[in-house]
CHARMM internal coordinates of N, CA and C (Angstrom, degrees):
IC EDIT
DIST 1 N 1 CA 1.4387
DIST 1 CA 1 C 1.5286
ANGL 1 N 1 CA 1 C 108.31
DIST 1 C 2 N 1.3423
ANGL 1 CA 1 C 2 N 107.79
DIHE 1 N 1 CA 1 C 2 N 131.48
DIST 2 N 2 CA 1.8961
ANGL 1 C 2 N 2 CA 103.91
DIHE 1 CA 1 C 2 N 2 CA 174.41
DIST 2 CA 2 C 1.3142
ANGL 2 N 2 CA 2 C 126.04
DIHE 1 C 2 N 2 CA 2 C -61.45
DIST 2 C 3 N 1.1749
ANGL 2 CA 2 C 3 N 121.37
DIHE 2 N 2 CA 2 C 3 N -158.17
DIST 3 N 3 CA 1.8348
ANGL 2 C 3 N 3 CA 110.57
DIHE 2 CA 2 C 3 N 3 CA 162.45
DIST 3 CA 3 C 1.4617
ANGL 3 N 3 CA 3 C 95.62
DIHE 2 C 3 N 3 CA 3 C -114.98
DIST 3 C 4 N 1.5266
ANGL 3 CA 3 C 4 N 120.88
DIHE 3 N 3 CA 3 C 4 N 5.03
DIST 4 N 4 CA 1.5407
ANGL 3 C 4 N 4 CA 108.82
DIHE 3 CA 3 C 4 N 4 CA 161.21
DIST 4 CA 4 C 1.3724
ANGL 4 N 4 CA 4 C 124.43
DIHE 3 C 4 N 4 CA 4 C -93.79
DIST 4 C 5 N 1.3699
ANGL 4 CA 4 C 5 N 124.28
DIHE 4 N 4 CA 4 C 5 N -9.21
DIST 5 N 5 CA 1.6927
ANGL 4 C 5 N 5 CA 137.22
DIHE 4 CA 4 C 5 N 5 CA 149.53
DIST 5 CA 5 C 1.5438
ANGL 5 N 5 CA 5 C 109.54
DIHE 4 C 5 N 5 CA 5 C -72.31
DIST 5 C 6 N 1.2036
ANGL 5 CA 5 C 6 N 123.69
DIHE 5 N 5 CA 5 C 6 N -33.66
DIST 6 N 6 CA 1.4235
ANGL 5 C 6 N 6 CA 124.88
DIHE 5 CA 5 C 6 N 6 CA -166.96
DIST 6 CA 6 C 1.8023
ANGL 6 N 6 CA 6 C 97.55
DIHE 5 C 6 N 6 CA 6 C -83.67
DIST 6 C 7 N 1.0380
ANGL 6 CA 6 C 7 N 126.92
DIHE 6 N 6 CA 6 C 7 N -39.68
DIST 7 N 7 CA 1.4763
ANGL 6 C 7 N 7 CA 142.45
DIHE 6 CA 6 C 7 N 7 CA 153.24
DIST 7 CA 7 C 1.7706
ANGL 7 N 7 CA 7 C 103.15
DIHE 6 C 7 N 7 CA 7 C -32.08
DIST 7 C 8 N 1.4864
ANGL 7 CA 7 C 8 N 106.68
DIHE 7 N 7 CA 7 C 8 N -89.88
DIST 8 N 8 CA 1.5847
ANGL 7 C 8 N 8 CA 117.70
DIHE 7 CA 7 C 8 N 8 CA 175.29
DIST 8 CA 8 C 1.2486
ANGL 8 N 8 CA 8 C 95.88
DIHE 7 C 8 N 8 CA 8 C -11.15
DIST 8 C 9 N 1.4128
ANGL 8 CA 8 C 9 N 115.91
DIHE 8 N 8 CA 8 C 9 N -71.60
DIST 9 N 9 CA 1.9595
ANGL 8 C 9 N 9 CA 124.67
DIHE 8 CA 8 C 9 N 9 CA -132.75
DIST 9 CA 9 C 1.3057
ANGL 9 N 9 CA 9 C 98.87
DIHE 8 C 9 N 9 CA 9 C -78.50
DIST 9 C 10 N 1.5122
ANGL 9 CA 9 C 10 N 122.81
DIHE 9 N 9 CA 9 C 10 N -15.68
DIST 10 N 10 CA 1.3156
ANGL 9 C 10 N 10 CA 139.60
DIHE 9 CA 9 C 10 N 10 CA 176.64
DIST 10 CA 10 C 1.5386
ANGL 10 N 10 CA 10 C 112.32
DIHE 9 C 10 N 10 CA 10 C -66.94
DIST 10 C 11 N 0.8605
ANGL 10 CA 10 C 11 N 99.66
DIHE 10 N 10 CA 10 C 11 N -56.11
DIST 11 N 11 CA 1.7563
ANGL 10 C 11 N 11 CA 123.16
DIHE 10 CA 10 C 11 N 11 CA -167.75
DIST 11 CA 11 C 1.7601
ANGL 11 N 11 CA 11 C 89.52
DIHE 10 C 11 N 11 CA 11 C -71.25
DIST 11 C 12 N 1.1397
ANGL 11 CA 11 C 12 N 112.80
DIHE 11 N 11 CA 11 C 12 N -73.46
DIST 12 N 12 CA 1.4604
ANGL 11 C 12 N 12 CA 125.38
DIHE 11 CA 11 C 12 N 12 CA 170.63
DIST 12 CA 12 C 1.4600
ANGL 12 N 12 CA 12 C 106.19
DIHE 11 C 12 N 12 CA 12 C -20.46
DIST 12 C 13 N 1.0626
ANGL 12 CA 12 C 13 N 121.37
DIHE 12 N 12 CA 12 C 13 N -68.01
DIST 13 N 13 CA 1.6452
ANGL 12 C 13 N 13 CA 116.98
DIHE 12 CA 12 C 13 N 13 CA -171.03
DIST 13 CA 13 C 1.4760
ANGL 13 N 13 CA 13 C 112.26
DIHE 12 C 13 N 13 CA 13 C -85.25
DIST 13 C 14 N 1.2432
ANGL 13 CA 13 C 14 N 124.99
DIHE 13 N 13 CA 13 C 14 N -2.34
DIST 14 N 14 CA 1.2119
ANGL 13 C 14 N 14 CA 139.05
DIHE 13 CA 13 C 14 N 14 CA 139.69
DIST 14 CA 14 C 1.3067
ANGL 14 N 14 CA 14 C 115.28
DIHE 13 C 14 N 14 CA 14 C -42.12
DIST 14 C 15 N 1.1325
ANGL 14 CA 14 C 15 N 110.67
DIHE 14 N 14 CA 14 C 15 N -88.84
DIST 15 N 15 CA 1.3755
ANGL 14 C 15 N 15 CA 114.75
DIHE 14 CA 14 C 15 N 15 CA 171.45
DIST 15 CA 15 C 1.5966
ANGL 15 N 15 CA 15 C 128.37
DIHE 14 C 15 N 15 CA 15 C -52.41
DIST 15 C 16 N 1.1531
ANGL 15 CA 15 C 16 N 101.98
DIHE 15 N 15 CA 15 C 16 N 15.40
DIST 16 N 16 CA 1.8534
ANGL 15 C 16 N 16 CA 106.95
DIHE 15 CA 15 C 16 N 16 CA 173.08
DIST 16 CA 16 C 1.5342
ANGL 16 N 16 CA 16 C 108.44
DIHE 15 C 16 N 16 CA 16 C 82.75
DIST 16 C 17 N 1.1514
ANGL 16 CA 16 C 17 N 119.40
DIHE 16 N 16 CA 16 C 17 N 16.57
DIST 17 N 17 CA 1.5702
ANGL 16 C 17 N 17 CA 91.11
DIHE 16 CA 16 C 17 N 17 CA 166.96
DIST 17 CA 17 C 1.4045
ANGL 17 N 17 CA 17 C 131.86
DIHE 16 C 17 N 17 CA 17 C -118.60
DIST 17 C 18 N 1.1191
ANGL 17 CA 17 C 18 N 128.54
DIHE 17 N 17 CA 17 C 18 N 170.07
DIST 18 N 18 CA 1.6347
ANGL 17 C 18 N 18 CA 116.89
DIHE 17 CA 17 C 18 N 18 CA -152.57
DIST 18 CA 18 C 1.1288
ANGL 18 N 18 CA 18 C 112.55
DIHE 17 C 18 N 18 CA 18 C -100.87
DIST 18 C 19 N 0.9487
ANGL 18 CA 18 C 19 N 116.95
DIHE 18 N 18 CA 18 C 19 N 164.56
DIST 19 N 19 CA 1.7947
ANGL 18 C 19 N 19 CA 123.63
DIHE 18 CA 18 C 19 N 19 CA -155.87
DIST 19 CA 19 C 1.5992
ANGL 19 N 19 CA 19 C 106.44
DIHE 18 C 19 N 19 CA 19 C -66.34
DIST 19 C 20 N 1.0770
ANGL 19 CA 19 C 20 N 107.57
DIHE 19 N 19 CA 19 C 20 N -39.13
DIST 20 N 20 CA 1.9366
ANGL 19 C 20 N 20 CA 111.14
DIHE 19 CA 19 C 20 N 20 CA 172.49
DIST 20 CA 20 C 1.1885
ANGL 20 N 20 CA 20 C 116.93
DIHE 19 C 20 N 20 CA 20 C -36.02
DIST 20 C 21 N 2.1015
ANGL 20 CA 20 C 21 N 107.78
DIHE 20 N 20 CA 20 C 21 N -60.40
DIST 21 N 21 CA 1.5205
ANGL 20 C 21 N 21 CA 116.19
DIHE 20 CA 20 C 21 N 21 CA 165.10
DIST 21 CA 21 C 1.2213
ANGL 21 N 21 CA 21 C 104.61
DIHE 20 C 21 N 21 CA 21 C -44.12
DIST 21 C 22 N 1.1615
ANGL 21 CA 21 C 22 N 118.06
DIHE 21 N 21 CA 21 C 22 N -81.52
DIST 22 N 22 CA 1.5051
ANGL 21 C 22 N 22 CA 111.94
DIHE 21 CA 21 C 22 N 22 CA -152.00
DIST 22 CA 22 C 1.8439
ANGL 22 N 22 CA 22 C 113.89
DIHE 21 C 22 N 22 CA 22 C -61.31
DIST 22 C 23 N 0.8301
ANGL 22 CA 22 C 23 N 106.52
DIHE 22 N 22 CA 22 C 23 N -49.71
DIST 23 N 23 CA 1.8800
ANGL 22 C 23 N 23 CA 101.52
DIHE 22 CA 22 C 23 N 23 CA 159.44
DIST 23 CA 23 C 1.8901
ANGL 23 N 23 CA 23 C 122.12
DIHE 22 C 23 N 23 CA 23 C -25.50
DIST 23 C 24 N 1.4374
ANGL 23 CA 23 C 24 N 92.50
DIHE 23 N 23 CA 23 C 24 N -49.53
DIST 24 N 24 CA 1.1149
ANGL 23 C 24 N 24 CA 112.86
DIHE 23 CA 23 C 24 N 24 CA -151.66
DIST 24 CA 24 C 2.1392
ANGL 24 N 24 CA 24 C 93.19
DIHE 23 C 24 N 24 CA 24 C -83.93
DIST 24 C 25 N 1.3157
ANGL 24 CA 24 C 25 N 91.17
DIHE 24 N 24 CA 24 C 25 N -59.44
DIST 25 N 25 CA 1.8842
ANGL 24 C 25 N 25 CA 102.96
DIHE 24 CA 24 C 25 N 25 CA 164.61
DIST 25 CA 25 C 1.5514
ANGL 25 N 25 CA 25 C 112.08
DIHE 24 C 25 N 25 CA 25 C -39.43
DIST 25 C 26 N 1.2651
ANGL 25 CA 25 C 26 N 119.07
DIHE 25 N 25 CA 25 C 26 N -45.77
DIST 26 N 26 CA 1.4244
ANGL 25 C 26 N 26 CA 113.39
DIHE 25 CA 25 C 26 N 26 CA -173.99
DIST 26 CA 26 C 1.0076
ANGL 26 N 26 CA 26 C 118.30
DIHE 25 C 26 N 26 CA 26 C -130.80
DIST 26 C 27 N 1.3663
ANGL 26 CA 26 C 27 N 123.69
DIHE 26 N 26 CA 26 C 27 N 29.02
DIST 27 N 27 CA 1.6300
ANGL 26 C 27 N 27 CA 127.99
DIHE 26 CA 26 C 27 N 27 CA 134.62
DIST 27 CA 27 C 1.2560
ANGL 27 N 27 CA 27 C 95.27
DIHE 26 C 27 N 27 CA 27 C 92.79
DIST 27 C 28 N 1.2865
ANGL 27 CA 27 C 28 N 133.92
DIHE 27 N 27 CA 27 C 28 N 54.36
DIST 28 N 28 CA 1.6650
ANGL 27 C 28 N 28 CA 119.50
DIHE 27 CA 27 C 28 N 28 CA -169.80
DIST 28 CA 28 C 1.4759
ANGL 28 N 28 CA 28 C 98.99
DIHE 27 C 28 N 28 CA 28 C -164.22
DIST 28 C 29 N 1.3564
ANGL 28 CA 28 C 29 N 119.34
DIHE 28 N 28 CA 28 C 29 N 151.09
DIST 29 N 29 CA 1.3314
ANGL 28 C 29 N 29 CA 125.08
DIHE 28 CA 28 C 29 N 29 CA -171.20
DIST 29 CA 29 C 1.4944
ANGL 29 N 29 CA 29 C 115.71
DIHE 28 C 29 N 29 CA 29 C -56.29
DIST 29 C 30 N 1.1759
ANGL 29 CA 29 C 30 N 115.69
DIHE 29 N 29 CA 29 C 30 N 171.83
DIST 30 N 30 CA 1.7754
ANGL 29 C 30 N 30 CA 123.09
DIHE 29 CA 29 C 30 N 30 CA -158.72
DIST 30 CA 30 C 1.6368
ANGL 30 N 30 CA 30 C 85.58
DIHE 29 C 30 N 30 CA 30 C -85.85
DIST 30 C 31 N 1.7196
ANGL 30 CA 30 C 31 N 112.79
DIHE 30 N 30 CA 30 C 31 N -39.25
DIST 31 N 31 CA 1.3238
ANGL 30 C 31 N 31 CA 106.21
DIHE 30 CA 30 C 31 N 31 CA -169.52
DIST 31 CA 31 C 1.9703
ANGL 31 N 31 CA 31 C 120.39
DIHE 30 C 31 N 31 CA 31 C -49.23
DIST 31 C 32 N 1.5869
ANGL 31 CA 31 C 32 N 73.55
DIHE 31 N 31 CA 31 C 32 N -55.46
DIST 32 N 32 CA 1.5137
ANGL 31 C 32 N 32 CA 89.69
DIHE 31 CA 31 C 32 N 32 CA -175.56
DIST 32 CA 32 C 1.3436
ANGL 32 N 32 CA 32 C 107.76
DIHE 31 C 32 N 32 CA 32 C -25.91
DIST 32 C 33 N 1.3223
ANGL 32 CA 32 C 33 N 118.26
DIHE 32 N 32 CA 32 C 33 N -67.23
DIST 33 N 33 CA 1.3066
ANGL 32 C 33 N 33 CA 123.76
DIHE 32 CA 32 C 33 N 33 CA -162.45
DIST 33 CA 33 C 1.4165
ANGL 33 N 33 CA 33 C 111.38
DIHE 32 C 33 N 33 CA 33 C -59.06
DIST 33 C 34 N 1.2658
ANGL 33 CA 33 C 34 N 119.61
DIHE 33 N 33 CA 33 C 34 N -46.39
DIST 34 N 34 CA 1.5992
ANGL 33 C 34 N 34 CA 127.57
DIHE 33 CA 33 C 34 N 34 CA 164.86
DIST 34 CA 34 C 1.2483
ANGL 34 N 34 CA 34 C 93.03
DIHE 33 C 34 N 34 CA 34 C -43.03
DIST 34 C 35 N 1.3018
ANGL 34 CA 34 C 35 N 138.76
DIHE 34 N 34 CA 34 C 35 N -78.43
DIST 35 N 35 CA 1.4076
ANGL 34 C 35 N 35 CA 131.08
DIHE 34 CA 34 C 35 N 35 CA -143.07
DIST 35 CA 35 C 2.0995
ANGL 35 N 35 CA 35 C 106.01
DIHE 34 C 35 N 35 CA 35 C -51.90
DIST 35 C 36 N 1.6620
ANGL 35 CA 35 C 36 N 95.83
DIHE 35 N 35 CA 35 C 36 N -41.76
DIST 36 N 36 CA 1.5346
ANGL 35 C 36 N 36 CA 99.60
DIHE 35 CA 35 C 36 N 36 CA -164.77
DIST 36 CA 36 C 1.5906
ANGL 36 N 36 CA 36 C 101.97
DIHE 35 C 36 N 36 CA 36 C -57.97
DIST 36 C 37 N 1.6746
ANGL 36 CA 36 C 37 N 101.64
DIHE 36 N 36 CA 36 C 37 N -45.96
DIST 37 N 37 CA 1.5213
ANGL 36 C 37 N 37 CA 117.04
DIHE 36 CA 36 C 37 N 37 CA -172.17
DIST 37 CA 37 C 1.6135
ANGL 37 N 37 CA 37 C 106.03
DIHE 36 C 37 N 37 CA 37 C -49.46
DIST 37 C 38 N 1.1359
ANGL 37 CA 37 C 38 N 132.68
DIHE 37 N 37 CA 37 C 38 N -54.71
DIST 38 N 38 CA 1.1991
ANGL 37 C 38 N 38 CA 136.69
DIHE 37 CA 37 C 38 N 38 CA 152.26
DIST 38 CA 38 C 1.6936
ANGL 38 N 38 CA 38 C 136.26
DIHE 37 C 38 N 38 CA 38 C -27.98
DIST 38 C 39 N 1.3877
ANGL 38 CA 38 C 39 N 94.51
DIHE 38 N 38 CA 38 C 39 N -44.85
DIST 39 N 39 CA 1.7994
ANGL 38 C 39 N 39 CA 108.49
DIHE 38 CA 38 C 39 N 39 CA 178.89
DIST 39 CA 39 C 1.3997
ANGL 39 N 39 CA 39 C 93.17
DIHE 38 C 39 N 39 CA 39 C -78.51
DIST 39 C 40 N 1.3825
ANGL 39 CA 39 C 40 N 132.73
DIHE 39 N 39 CA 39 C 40 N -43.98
DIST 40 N 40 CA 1.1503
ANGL 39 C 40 N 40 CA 124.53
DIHE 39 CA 39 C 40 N 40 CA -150.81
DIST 40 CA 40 C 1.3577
ANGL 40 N 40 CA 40 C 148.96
DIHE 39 C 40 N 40 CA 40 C -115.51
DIST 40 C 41 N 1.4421
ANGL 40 CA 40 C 41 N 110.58
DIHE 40 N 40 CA 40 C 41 N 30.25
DIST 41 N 41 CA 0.8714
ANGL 40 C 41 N 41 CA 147.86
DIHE 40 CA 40 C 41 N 41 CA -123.99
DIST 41 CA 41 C 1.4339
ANGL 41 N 41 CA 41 C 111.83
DIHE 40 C 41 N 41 CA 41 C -71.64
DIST 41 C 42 N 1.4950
ANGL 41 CA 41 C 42 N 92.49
DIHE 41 N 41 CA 41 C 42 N -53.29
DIST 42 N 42 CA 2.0021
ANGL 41 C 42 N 42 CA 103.53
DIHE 41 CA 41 C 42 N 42 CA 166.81
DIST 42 CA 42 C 0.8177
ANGL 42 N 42 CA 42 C 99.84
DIHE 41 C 42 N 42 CA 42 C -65.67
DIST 42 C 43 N 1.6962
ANGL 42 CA 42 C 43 N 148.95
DIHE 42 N 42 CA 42 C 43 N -54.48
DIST 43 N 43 CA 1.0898
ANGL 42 C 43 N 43 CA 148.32
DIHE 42 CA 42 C 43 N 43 CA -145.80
DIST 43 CA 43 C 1.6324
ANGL 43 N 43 CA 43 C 91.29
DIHE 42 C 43 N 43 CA 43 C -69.22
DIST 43 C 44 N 1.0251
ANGL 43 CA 43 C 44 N 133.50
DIHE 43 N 43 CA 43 C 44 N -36.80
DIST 44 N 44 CA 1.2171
ANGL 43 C 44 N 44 CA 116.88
DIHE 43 CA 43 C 44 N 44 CA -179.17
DIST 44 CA 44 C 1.5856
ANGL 44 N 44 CA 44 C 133.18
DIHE 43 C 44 N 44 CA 44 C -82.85
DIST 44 C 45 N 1.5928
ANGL 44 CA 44 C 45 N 100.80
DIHE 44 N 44 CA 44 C 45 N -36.74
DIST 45 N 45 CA 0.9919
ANGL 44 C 45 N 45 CA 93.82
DIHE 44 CA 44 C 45 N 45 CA 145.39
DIST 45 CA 45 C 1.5890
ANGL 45 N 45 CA 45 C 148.88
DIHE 44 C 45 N 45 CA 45 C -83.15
DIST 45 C 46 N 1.4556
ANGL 45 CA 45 C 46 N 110.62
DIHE 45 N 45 CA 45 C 46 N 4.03
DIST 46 N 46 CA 1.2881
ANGL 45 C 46 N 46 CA 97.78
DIHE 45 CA 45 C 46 N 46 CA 166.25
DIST 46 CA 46 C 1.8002
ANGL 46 N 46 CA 46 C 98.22
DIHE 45 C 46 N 46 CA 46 C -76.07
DIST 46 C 47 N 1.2742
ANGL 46 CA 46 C 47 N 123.90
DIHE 46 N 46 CA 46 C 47 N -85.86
DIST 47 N 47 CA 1.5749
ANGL 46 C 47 N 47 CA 126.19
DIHE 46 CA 46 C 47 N 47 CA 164.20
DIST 47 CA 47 C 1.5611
ANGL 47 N 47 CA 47 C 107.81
DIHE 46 C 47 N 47 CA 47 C 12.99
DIST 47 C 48 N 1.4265
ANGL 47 CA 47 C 48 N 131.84
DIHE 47 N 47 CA 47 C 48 N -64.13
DIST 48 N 48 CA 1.6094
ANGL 47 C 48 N 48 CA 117.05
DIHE 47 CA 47 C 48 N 48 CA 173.05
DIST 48 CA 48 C 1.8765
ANGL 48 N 48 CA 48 C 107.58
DIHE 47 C 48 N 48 CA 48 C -62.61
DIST 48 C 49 N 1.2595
ANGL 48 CA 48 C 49 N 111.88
DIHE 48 N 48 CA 48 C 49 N -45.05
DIST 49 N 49 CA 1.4669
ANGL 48 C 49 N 49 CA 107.17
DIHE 48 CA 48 C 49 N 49 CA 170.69
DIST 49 CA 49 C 1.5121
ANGL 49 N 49 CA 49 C 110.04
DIHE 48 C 49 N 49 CA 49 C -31.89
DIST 49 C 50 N 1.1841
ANGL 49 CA 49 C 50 N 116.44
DIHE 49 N 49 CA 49 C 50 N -54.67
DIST 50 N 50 CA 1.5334
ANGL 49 C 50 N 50 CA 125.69
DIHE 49 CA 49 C 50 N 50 CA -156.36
DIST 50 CA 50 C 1.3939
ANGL 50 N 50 CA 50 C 89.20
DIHE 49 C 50 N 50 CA 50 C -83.15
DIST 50 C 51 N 1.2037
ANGL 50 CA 50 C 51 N 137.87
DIHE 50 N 50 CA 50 C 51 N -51.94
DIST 51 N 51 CA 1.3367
ANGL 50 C 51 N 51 CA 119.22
DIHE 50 CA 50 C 51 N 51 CA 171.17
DIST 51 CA 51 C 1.7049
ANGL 51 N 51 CA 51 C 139.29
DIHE 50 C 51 N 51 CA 51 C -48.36
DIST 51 C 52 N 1.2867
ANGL 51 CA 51 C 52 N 97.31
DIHE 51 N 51 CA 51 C 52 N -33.71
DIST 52 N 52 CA 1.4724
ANGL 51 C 52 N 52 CA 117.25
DIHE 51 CA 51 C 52 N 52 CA 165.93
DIST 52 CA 52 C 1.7415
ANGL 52 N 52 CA 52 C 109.80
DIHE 51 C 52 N 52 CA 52 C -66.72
DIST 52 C 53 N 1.0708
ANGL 52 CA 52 C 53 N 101.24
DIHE 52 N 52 CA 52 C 53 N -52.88
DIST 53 N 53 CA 1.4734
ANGL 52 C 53 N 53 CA 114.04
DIHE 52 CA 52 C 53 N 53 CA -173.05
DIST 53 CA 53 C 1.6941
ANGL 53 N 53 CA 53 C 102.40
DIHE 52 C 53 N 53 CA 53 C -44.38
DIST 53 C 54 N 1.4133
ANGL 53 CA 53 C 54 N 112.78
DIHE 53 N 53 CA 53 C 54 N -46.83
DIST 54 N 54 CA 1.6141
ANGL 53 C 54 N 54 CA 132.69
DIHE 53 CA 53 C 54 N 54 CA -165.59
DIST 54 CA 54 C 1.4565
ANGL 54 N 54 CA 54 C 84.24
DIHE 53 C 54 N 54 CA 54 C -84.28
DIST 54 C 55 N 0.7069
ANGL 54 CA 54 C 55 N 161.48
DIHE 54 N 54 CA 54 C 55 N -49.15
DIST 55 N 55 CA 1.9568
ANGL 54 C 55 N 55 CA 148.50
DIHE 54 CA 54 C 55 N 55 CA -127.49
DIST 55 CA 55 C 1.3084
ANGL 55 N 55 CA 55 C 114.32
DIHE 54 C 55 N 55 CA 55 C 72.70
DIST 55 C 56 N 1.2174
ANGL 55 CA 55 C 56 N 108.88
DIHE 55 N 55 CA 55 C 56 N 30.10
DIST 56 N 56 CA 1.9695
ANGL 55 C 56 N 56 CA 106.10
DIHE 55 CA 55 C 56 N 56 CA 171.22
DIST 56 CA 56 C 1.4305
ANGL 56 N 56 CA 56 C 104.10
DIHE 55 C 56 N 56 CA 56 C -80.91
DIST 56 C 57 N 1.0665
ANGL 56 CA 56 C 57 N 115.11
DIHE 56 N 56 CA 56 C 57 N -42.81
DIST 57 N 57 CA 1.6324
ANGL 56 C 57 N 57 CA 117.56
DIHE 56 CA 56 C 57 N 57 CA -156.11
DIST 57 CA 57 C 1.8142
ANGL 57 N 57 CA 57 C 98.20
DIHE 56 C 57 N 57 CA 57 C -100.84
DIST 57 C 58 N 1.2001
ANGL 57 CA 57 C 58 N 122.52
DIHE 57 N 57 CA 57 C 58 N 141.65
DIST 58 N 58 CA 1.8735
ANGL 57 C 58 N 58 CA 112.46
DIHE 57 CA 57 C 58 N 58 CA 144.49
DIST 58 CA 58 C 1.0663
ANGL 58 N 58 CA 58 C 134.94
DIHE 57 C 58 N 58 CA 58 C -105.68
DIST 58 C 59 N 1.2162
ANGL 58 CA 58 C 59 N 92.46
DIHE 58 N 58 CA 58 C 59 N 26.06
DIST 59 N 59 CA 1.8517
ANGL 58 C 59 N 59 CA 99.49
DIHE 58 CA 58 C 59 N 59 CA 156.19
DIST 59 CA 59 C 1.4659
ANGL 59 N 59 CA 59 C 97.07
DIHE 58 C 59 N 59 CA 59 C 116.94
DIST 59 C 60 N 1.3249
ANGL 59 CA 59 C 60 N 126.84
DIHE 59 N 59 CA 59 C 60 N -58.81
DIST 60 N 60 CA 1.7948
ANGL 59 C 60 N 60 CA 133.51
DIHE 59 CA 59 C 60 N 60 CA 164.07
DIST 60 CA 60 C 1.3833
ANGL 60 N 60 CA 60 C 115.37
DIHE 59 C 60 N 60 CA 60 C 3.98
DIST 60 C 61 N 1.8065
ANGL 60 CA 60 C 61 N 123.11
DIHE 60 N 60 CA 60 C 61 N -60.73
DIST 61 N 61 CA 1.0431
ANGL 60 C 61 N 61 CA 85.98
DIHE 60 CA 60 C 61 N 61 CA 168.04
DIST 61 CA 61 C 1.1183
ANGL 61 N 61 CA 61 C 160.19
DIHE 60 C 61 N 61 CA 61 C 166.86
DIST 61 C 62 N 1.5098
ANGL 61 CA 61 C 62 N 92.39
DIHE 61 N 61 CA 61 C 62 N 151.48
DIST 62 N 62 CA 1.1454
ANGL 61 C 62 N 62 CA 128.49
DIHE 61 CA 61 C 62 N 62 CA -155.43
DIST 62 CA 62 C 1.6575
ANGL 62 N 62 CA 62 C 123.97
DIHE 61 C 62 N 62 CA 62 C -76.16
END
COOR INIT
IC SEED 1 N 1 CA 1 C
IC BUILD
């Protein structure tokens, strides 16, 4: 996996969606995404921060 898919899946679960989508969006095992979701935890939540911060997100979720 690159660090520009590993990015995506970041942003992706940022934005609330569940690992199936995003597995399923970028062609890559369900694990994978578990595994990143796992490593990355701040990284993700800072990333929804920054989305909120911008007006991407309304708060949901959370």
């Amino acid at each position: 996996m690159s660090n520009e898919q590993k990015f995506e899946i970041i942003k992706a679960l940022a934005y609330g969606r569940t690992a199936e989508e995003i597995a399923s969006a970028e062609d890559i095992a369900f694990q994978d995404v578990m595994d990143v979701q796992m490593q990355n935890g701040t990284a993700i939540a800072n990333e929804r921060a920054a989305l909120k911060e911008g007006g991407f997100l309304d708060g949901n979720a959370d």
